[in-house]
C-alpha positions, 0 to 999 in steps of 0.5 A, a space after each residue: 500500500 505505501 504511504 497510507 494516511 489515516 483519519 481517526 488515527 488515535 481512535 480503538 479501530 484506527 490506532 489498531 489499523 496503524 499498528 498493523 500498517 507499520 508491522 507490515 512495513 508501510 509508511 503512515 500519517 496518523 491525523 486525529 482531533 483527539 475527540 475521542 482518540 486517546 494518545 497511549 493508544 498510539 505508544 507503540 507507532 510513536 517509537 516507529 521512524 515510519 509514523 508521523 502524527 498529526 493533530 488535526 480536524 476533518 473540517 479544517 480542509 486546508 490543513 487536511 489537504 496539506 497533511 494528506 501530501 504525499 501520501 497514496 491510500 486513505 482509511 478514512 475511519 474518524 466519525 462520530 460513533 454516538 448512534 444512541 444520543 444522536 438525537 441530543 445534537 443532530 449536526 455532529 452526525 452531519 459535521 463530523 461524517 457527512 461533510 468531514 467525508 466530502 473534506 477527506 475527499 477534496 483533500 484526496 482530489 487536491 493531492 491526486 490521490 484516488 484510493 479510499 478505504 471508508 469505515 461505514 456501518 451495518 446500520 445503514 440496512 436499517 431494521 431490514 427483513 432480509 437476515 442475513 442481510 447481502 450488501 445488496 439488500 435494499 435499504 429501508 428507512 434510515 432510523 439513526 442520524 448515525 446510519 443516515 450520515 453514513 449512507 451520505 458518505 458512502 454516496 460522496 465516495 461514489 460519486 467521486 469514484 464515478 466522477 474523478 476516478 476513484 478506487 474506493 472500498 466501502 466497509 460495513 461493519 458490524 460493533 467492532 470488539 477487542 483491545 483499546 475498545 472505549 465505546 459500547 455495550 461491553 463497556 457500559 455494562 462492566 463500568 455499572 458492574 465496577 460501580 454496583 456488582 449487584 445491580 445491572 440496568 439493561 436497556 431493552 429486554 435483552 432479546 436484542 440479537 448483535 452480531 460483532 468482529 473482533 478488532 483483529 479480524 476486521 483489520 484483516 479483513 480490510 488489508 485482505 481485500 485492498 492487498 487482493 484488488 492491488 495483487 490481480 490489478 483489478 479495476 473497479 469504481 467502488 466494492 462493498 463489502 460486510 463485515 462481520 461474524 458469521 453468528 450472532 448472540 443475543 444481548 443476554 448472551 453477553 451478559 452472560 459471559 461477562 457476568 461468568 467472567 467476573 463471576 457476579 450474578 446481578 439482579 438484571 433490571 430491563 427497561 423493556 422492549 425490543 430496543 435499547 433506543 430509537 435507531 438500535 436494530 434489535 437484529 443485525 446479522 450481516 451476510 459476510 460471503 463476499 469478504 470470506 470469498 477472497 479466503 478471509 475468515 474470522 478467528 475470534 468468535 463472538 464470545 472470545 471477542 467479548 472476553 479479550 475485550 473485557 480483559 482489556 477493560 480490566 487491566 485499563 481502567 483510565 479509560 473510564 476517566 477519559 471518558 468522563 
């Protein structure tokens, strides 16, 4: 890949991404705000001749472009991941995804740059029919201004890839686990469980039905397709692929293991209904054959996922004070 430069750098999937970028001897720009990307995250790529840090916003365009020089492959990962308050503040969604995106993409056109490799989300199915769900289901009505904001994205990098030439790689995620994860279920429910190990208040009813992908897996799956479509020179605007296990396990689930693995039995306290939240899917199973077609496989399954991100969360408490 060469020169790689990627938004969202100090974040738990994009500082992971670096890592891996570097172990395999390319060069990286890191770029981050520090919103909500953390410094020691990135300890590890500090030490390393082929890193370059930059602080930086994707809304400031003219730095952007000017931090993006010399450099020939975008990962685009910094957003505004808040599906749940998304409500409480309707322009960050728009702000920090939808048009930080349409800045990612006229820096890349300034520098001459064509390649763009876009973290978007399973969410944009909505609450879909179709489970497993292909990345050609049609798309219902958008129920999070998270999924709307990301579906915006995906269309700009599209057109830019139809209009200027781009080569870009769309990438619907399922809810990424593992180390350096600060934003989700696991570590919402092990911050009450440190606070009142007796008591666990659940949003829903618990049926809700998740799939996810261990942080590892997903950087794999990534490098996997653009090292692919580099190797066999195959010329395409866009390609879309899900990301995800191949299972699922519902929120009780979850519980479960976690409450095995701290060996608690809380009382559970649901605040009923099949959603934690206006926008939570209560069922999200991806379709992943496309991705495990070019001999990709996940090697975590779902409940090893959870238990390594909770291991994480154990020996990285601070974590809990950034994010206060």
């Amino acid at each position: 890949m060469g020169n790689c430069f990627v938004t969202g750098a100090a974040g738990f999937i994009g500082s992971n991404l670096v890592d891996r970028l570097l172990a395999d001897g390319n060069t990286v720009v890191g770029w981050d705000n520090f919103s909500t990307g953390q410094k020691k995250f990135l300890a590890d790529a500090a030490g390393n001749l082929k890193f370059k840090f930059i602080v930086g916003d994707n809304l400031d365009l003219p730095a952007l472009t000017q931090a993006m020089a010399g450099c020939d492959t975008v990962f685009h990962l910094a957003a505004n991941a808040d599906v749940r308050f998304g409500l409480e503040h309707p322009s960050k969604d728009l702000q920090q995804n939808t048009v930080a995106t349409f800045n990612v993409l006229e820096a890349m056109r300034a520098n001459g740059l064509k390649r763009i490799a876009f973290s978007s989300t399973g969410s944009v199915y909505g609450e879909t029919t179709v489970i497993p769900t292909p990345e050609n289901a049609p798309f219902p009505v958008q129920t999070s201004l998270y999924a709307a904001s990301k579906v915006a994205g995906e269309c700009l990098i599209q057109s830019y890839c139809e209009g200027f030439g781009f080569e870009g790689y769309l990438f619907r995620f399922v809810s990424i686990l593992g180390e350096r994860y600060t934003h989700g279920h696991i570590f919402d429910f092990y911050r009450q469980l440190l606070e009142h190990p007796d008591r666990l208040n659940v949003l829903g009813d618990g049926t809700q039905r998740k799939s996810y992908l261990y942080i590892g897996d997903c950087v794999d799956a990534m490098l996997q397709v653009i090292r692919m479509q580099t190797a066999i020179k195959a010329k395409h605007r866009v390609e879309i692929y899900n990301l995800g296990a191949d299972e699922y396990v519902r929120v009780n689930d979850s519980i479960r293991f976690i409450c095995q693995m701290l060996n608690l039995n809380p009382r559970i306290e649901y605040s009923g209904g099949n959603k934690g939240w206006v926008g939570d899917n209560p069922f999200i199973f991806l379709d992943t054959k496309k991705i495990r077609a070019t001999g990709w496989n996940n090697q975590f399954s779902i409940q090893r996922g959870i238990i390594r991100t909770l291991e994480w969360l154990q020996q990285n408490r601070w974590v809990y004070e950034k994010r206060k």
